[in-house]
PDB file of N, CA, C and O in Angstrom:
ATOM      1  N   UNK A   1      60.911  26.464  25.789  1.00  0.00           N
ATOM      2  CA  UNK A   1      59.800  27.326  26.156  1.00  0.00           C
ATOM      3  C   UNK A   1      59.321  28.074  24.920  1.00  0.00           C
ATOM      4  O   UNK A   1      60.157  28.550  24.152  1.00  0.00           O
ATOM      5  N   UNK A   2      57.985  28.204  24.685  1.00  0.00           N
ATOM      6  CA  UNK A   2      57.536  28.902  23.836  1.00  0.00           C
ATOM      7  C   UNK A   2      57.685  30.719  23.856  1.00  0.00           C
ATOM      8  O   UNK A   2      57.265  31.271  24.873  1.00  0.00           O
ATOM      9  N   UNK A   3      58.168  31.442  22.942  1.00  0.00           N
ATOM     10  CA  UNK A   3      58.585  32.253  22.703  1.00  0.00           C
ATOM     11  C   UNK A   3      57.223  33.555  23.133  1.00  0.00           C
ATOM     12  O   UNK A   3      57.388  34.711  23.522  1.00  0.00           O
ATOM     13  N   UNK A   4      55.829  32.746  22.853  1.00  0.00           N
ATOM     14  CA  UNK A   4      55.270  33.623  23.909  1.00  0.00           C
ATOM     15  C   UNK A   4      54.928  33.739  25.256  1.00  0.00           C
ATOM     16  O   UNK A   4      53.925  34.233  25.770  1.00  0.00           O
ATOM     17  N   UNK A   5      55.988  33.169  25.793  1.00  0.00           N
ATOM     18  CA  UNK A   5      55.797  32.940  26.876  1.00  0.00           C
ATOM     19  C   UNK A   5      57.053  34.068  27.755  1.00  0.00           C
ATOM     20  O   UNK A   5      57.131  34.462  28.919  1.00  0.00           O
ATOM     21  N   UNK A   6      57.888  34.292  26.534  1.00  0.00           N
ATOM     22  CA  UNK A   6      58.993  35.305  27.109  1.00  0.00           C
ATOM     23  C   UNK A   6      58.732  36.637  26.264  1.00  0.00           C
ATOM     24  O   UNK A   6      58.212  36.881  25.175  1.00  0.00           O
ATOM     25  N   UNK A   7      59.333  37.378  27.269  1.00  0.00           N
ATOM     26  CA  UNK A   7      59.774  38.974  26.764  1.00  0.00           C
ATOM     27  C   UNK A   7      60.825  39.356  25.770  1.00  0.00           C
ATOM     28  O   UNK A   7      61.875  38.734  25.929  1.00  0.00           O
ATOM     29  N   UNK A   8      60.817  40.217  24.788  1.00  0.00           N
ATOM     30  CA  UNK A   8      61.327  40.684  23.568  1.00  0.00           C
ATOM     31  C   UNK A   8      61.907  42.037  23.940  1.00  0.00           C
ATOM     32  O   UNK A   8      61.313  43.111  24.029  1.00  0.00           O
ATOM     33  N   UNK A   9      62.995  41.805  24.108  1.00  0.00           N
ATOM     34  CA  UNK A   9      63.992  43.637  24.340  1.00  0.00           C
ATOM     35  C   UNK A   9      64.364  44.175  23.256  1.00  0.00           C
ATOM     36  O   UNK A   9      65.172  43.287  22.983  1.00  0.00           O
ATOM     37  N   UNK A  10      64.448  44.813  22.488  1.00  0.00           N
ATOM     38  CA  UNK A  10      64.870  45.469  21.506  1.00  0.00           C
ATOM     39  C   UNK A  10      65.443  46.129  21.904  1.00  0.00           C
ATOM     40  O   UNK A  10      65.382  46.383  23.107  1.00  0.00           O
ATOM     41  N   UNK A  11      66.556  46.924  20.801  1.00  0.00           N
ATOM     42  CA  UNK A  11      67.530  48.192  20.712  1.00  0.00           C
ATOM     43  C   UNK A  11      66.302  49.330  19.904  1.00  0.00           C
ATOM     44  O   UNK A  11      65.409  48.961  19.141  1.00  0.00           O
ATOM     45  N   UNK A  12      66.601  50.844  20.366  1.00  0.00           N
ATOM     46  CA  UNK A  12      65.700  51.488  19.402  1.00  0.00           C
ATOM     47  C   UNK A  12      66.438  52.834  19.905  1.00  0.00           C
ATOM     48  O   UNK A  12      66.593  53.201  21.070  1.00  0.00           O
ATOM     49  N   UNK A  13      66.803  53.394  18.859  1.00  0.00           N
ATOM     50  CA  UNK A  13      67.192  54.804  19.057  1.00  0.00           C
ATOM     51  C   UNK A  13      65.770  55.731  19.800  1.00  0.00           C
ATOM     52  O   UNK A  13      64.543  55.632  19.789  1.00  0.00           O
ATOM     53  N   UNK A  14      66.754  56.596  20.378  1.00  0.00           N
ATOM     54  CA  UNK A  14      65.989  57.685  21.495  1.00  0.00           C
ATOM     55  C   UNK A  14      66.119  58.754  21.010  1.00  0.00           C
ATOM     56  O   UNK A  14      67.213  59.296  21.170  1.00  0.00           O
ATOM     57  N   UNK A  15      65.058  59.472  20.233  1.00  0.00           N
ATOM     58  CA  UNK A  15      65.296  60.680  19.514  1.00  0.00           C
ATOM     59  C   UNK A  15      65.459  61.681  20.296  1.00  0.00           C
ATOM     60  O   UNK A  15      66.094  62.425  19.549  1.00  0.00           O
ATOM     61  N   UNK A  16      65.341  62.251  21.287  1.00  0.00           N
ATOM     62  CA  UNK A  16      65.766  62.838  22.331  1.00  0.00           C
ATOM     63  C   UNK A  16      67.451  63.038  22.768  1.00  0.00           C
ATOM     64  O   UNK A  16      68.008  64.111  23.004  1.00  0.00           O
ATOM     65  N   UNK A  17      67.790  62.275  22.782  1.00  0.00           N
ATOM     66  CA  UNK A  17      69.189  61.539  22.704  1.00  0.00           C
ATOM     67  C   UNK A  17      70.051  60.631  21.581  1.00  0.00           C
ATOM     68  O   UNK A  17      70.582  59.579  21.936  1.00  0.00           O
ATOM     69  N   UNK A  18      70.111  60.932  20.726  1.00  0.00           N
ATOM     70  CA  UNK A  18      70.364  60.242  18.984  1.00  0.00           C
ATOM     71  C   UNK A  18      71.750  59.308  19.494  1.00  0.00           C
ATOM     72  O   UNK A  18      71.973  58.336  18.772  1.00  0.00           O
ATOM     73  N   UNK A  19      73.029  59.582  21.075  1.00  0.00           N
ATOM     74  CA  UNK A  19      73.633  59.019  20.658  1.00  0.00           C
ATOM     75  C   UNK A  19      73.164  58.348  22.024  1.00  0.00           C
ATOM     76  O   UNK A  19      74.136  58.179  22.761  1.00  0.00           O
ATOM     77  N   UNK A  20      72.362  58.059  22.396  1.00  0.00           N
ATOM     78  CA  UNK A  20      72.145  56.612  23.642  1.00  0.00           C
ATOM     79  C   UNK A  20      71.294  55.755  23.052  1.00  0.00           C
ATOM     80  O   UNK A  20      71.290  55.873  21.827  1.00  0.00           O
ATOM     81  N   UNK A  21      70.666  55.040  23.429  1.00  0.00           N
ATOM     82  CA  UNK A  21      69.961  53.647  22.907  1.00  0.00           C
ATOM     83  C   UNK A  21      69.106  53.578  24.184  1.00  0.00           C
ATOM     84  O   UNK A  21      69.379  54.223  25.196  1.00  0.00           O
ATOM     85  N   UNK A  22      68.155  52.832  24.078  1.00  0.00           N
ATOM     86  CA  UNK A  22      67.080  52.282  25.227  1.00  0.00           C
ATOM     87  C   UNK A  22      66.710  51.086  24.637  1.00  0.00           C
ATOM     88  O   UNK A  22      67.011  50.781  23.483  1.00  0.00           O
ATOM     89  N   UNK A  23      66.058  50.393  25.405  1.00  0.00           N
ATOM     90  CA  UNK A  23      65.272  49.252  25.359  1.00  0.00           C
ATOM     91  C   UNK A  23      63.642  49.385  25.845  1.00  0.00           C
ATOM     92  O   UNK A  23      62.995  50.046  26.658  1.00  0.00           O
ATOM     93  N   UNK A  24      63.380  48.258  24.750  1.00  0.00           N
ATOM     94  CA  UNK A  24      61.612  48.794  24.741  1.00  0.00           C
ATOM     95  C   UNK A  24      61.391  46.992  24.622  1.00  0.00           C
ATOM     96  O   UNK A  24      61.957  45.999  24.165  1.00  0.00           O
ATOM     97  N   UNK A  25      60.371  47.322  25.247  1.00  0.00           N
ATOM     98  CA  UNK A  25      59.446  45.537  24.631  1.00  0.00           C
ATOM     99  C   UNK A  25      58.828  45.736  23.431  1.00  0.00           C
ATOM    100  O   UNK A  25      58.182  46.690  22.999  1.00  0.00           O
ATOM    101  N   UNK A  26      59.173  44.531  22.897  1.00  0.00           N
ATOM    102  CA  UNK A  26      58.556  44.861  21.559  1.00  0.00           C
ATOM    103  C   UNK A  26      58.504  43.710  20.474  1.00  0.00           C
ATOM    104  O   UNK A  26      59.459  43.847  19.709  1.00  0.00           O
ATOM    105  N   UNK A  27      57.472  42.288  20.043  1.00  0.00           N
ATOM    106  CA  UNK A  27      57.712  41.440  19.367  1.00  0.00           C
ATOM    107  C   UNK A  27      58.229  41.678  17.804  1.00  0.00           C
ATOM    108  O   UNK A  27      58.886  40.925  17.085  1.00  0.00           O
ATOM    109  N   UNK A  28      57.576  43.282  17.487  1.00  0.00           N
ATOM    110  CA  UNK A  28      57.665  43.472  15.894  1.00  0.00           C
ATOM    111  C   UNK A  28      58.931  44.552  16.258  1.00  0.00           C
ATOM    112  O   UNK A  28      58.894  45.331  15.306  1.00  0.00           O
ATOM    113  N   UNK A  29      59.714  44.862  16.897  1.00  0.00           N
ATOM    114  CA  UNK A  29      60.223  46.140  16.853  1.00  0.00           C
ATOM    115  C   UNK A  29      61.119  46.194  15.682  1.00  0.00           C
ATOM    116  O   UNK A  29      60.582  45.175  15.248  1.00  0.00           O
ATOM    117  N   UNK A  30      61.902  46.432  14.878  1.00  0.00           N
ATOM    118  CA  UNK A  30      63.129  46.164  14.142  1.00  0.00           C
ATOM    119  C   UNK A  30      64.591  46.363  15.185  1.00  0.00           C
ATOM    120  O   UNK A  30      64.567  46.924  16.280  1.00  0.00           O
ATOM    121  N   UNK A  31      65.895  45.720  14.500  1.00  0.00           N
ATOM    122  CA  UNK A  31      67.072  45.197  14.889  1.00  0.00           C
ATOM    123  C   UNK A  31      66.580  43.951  15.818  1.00  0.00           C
ATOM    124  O   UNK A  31      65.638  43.177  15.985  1.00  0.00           O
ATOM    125  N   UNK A  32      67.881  44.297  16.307  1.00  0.00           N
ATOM    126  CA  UNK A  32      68.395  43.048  17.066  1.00  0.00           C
ATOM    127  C   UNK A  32      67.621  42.802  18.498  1.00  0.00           C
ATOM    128  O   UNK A  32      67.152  43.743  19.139  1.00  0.00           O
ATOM    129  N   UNK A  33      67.549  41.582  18.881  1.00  0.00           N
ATOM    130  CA  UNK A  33      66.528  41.941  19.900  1.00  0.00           C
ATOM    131  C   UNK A  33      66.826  40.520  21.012  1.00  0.00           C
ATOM    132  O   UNK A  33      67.143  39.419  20.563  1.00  0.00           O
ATOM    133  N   UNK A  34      66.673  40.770  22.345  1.00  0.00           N
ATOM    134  CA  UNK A  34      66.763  39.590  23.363  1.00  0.00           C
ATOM    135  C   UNK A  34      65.441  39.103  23.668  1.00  0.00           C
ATOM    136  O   UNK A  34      64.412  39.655  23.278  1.00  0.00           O
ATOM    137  N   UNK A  35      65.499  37.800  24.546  1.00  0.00           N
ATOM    138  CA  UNK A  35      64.443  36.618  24.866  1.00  0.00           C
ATOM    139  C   UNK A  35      64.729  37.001  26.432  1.00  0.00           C
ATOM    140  O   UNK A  35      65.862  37.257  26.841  1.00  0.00           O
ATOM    141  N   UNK A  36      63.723  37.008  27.142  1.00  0.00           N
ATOM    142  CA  UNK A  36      63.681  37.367  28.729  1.00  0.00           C
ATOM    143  C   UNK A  36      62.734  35.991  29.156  1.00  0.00           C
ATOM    144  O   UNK A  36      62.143  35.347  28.289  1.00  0.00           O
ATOM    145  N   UNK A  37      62.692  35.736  30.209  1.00  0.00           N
ATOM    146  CA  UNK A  37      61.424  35.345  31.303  1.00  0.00           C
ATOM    147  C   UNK A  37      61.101  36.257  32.061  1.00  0.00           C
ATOM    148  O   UNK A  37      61.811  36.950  32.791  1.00  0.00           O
ATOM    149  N   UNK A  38      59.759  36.268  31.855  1.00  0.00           N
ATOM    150  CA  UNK A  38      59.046  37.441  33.107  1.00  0.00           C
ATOM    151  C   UNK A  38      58.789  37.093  34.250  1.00  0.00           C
ATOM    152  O   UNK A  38      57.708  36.803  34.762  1.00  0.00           O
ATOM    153  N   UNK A  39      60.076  37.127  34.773  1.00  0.00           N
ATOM    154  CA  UNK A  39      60.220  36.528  36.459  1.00  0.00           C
ATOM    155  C   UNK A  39      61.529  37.598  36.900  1.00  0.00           C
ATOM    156  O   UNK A  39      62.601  37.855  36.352  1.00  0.00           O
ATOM    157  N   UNK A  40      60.927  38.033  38.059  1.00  0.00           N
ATOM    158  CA  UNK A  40      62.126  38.906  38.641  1.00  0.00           C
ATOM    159  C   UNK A  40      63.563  38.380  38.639  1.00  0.00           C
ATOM    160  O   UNK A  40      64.608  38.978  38.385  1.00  0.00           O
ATOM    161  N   UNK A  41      63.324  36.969  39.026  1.00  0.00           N
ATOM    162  CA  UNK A  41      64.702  36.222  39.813  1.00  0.00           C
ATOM    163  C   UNK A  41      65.929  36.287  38.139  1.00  0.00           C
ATOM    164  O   UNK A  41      67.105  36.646  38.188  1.00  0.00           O
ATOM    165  N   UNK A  42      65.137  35.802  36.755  1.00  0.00           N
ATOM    166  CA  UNK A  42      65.374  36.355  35.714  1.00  0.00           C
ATOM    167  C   UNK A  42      66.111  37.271  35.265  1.00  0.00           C
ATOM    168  O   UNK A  42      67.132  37.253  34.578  1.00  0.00           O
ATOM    169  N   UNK A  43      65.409  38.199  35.784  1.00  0.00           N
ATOM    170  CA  UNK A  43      65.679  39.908  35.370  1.00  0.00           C
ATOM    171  C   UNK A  43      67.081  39.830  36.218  1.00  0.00           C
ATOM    172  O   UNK A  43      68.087  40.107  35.566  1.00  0.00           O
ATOM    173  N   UNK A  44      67.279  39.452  37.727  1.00  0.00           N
ATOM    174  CA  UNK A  44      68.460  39.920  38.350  1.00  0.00           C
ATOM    175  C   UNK A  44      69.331  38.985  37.913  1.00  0.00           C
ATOM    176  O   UNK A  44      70.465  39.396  38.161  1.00  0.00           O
ATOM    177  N   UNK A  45      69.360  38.002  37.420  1.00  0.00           N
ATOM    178  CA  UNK A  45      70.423  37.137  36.804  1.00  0.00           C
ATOM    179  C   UNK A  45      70.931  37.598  35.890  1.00  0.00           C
ATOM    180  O   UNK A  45      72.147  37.567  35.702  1.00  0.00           O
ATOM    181  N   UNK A  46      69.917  38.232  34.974  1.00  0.00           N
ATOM    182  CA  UNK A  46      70.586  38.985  33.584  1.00  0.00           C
ATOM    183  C   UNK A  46      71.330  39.897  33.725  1.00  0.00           C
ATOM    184  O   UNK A  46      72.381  39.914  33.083  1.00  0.00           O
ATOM    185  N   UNK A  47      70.939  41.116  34.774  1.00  0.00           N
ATOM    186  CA  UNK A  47      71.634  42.013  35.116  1.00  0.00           C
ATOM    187  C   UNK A  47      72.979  41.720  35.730  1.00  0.00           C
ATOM    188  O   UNK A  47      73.989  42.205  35.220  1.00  0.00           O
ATOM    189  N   UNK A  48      73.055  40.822  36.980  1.00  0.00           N
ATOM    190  CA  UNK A  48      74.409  40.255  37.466  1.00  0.00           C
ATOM    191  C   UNK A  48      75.099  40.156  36.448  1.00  0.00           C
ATOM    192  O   UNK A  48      76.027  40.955  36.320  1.00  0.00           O
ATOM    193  N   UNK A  49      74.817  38.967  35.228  1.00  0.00           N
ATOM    194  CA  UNK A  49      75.809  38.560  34.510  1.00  0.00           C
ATOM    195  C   UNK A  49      75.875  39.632  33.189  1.00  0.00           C
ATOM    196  O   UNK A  49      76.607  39.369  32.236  1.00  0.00           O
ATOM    197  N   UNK A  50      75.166  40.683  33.215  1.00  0.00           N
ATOM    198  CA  UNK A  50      75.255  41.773  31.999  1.00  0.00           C
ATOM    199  C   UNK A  50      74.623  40.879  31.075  1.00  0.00           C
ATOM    200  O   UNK A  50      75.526  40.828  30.239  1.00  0.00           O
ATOM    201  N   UNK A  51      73.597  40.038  30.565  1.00  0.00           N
ATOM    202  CA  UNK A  51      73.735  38.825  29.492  1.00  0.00           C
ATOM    203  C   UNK A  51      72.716  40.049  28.567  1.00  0.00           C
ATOM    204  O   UNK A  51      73.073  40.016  27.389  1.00  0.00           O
ATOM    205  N   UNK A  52      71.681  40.990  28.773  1.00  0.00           N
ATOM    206  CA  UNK A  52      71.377  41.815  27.912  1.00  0.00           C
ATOM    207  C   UNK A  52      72.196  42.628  27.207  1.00  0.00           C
ATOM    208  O   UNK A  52      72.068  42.505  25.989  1.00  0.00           O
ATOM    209  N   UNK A  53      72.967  43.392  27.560  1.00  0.00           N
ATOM    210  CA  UNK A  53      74.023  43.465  26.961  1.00  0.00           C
ATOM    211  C   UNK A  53      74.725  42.945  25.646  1.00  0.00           C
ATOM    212  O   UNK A  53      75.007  43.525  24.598  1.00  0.00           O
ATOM    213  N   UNK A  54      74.913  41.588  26.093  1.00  0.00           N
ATOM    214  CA  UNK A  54      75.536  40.874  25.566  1.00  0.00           C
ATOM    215  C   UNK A  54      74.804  40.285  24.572  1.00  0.00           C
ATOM    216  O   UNK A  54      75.367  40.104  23.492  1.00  0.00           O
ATOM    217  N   UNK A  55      73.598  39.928  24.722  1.00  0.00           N
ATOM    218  CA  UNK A  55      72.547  39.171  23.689  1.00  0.00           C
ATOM    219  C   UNK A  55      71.956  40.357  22.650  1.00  0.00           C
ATOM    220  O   UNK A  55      71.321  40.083  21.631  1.00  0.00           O
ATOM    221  N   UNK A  56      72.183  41.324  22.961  1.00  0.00           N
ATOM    222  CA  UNK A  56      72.238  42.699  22.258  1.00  0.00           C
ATOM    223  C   UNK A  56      73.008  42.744  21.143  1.00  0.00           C
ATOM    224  O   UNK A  56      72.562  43.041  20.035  1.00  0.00           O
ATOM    225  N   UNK A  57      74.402  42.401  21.421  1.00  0.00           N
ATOM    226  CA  UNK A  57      75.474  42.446  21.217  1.00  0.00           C
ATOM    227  C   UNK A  57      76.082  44.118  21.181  1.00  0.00           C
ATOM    228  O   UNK A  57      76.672  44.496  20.169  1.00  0.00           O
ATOM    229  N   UNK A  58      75.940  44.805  22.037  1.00  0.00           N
ATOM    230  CA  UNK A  58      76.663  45.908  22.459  1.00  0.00           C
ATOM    231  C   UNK A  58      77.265  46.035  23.809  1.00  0.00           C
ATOM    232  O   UNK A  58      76.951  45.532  24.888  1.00  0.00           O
ATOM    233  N   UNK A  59      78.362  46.968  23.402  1.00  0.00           N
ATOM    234  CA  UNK A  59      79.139  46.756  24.930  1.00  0.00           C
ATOM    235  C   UNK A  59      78.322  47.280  26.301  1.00  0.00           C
ATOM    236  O   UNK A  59      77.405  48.100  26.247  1.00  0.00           O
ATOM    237  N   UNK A  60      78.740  46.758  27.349  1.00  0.00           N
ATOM    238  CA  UNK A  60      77.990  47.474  28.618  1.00  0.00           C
ATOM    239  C   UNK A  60      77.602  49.075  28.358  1.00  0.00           C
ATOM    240  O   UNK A  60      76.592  49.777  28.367  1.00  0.00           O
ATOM    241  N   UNK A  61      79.088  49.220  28.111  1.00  0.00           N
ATOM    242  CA  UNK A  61      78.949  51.031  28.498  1.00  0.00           C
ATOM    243  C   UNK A  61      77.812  51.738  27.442  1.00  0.00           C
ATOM    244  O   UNK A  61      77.351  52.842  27.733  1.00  0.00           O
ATOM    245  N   UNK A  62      77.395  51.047  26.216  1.00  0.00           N
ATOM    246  CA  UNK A  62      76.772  51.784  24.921  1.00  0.00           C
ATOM    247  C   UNK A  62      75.359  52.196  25.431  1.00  0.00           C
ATOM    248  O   UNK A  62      74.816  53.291  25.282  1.00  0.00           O
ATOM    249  N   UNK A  63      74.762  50.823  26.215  1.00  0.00           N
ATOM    250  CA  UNK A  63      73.434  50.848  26.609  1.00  0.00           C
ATOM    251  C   UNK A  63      72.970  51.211  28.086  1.00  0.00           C
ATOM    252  O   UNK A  63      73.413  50.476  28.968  1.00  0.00           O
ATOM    253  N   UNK A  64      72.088  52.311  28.486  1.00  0.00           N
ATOM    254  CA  UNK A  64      71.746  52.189  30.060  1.00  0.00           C
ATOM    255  C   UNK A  64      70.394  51.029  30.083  1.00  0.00           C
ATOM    256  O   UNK A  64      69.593  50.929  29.154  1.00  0.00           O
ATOM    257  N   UNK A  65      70.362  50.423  31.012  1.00  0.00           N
ATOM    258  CA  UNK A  65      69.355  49.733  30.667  1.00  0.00           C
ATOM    259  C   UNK A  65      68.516  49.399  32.792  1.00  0.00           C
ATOM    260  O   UNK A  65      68.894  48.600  33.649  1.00  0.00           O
ATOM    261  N   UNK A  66      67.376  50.437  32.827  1.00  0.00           N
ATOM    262  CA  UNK A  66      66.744  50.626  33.981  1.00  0.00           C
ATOM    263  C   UNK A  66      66.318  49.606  34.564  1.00  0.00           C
ATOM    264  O   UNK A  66      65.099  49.472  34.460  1.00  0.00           O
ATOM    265  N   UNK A  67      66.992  48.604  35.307  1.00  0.00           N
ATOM    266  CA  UNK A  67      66.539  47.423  35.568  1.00  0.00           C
ATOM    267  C   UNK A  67      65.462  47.992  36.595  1.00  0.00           C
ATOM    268  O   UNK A  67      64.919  46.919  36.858  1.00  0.00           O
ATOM    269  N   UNK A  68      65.083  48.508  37.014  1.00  0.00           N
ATOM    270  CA  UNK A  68      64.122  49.105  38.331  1.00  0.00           C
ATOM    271  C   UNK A  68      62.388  49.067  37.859  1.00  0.00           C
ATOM    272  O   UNK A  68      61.300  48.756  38.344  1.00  0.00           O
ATOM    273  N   UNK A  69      63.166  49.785  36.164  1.00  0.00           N
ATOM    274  CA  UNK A  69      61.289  49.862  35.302  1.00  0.00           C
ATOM    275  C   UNK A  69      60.949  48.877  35.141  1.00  0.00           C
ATOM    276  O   UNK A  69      59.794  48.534  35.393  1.00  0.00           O
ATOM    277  N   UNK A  70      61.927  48.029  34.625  1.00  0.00           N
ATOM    278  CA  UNK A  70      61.406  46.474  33.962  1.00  0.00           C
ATOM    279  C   UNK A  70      61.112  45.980  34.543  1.00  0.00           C
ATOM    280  O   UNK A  70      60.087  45.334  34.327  1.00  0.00           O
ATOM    281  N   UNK A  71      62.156  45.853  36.408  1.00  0.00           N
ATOM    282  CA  UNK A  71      60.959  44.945  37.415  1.00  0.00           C
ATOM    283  C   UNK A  71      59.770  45.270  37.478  1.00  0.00           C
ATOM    284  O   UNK A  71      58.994  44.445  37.960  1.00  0.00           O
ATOM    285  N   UNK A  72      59.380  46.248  37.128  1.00  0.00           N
ATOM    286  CA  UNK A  72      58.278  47.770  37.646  1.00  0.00           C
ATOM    287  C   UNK A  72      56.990  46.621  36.845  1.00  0.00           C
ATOM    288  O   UNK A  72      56.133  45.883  37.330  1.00  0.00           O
ATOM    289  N   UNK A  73      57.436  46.972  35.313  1.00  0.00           N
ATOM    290  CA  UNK A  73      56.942  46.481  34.257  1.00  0.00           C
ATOM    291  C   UNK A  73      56.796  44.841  34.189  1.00  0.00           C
ATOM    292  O   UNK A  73      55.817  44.446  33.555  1.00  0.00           O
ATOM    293  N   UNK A  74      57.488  44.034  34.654  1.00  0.00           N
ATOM    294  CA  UNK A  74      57.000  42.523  34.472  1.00  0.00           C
ATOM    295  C   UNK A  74      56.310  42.252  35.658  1.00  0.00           C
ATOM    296  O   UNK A  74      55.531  41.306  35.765  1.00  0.00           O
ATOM    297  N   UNK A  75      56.620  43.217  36.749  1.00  0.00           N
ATOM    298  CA  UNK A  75      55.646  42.553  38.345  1.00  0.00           C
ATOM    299  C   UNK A  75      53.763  42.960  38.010  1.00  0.00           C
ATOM    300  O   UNK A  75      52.771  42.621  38.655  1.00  0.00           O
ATOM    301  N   UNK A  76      53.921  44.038  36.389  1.00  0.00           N
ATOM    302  CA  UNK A  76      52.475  44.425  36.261  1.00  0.00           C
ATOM    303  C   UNK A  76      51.780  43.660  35.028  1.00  0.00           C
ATOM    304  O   UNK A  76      50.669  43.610  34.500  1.00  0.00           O
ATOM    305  N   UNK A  77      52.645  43.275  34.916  1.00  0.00           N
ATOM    306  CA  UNK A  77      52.159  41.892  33.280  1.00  0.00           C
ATOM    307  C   UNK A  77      51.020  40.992  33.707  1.00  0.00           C
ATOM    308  O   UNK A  77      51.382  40.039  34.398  1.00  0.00           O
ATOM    309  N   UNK A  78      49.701  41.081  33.448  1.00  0.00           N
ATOM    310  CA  UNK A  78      48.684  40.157  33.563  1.00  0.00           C
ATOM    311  C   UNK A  78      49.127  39.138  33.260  1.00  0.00           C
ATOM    312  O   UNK A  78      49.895  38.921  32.323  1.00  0.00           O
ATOM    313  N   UNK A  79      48.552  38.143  34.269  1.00  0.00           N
ATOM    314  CA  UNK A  79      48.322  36.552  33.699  1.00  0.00           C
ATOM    315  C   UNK A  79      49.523  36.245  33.097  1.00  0.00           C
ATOM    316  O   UNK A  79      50.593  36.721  33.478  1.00  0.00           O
ATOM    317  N   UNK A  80      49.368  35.228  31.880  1.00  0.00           N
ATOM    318  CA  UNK A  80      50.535  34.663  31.319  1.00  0.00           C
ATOM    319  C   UNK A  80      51.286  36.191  30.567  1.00  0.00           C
ATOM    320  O   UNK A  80      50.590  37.169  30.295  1.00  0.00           O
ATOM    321  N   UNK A  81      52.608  36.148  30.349  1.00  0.00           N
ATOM    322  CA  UNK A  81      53.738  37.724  29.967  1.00  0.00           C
ATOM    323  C   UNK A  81      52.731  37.641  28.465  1.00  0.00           C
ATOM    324  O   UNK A  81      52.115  36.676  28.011  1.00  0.00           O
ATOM    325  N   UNK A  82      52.802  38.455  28.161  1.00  0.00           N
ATOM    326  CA  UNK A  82      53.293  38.745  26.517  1.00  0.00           C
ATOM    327  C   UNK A  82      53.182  40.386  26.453  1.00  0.00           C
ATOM    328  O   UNK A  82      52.526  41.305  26.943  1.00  0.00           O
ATOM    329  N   UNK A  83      54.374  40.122  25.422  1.00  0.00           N
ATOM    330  CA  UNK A  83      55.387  41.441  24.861  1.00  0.00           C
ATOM    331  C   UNK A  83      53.988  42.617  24.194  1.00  0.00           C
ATOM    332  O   UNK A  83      54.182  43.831  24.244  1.00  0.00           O
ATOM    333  N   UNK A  84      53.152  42.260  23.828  1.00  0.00           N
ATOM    334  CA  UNK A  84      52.200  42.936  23.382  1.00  0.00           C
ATOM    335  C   UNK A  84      51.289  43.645  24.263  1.00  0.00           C
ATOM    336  O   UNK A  84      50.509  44.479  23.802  1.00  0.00           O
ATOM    337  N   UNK A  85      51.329  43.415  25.296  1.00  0.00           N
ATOM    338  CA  UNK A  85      50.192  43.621  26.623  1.00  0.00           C
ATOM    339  C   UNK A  85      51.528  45.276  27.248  1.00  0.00           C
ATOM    340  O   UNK A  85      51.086  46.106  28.042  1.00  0.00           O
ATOM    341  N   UNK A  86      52.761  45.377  26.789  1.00  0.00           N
ATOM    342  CA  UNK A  86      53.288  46.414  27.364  1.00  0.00           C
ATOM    343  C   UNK A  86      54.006  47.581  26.285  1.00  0.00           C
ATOM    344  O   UNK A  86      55.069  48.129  26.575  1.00  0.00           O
ATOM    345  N   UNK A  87      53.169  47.902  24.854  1.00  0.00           N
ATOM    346  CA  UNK A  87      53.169  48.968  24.518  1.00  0.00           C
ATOM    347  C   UNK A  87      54.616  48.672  23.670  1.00  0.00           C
ATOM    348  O   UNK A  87      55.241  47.612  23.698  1.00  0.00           O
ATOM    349  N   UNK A  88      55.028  50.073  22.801  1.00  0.00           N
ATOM    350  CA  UNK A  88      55.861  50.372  22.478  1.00  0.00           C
ATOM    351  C   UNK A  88      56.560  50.480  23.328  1.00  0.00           C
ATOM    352  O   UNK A  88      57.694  50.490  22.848  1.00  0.00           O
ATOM    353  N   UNK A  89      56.619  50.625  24.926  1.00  0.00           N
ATOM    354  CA  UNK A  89      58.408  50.917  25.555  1.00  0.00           C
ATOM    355  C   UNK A  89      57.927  52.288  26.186  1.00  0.00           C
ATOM    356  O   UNK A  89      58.401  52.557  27.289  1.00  0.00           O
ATOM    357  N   UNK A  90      57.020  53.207  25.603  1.00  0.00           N
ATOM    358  CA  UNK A  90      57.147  54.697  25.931  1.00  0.00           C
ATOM    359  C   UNK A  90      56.712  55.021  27.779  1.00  0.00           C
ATOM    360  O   UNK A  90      56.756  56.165  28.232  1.00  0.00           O
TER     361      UNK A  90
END
């Protein structure tokens, strides 16, 4: 599958909070970053198996990660996904 066709998670410090982490969409963001499909059924597979997390490469406990927004956020993605159509994350 072509890479714009999926979602881009990044790690990005939360200045608010210096020692939690969030996740933002983001094709240019810097670090390390995961490949999604913007399909719900997706999103709950990842979550079951923790694989964000993991494709992160940080432990469960380091990252909260709101699976509720992101459904929120890919059920409002026009047309074909792309990572650019949903902002910095804020």
């Amino acid at each position: 599958m072509l890479q714009r066709g999926l979602l881009r998670l990044a790690l990005q410090p939360d200045p608010l909070h210096p020692q939690t982490v969030r996740v933002v969409f983001s094709r240019t963001a810097a670090g390390r970053g995961a490949w999604l499909h913007p399909d719900p059924d997706c999103l709950e597979l990842a979550r079951r198996r923790r694989a964000i997390p993991r494709a992160l490469r940080v432990p469960v406990t380091a990252v909260e990660i709101d699976f509720e927004e992101l459904a929120r956020r890919i059920a409002n993605l026009p047309g074909e996904a792309d990572a650019t159509a949903l902002g910095s994350g804020d």
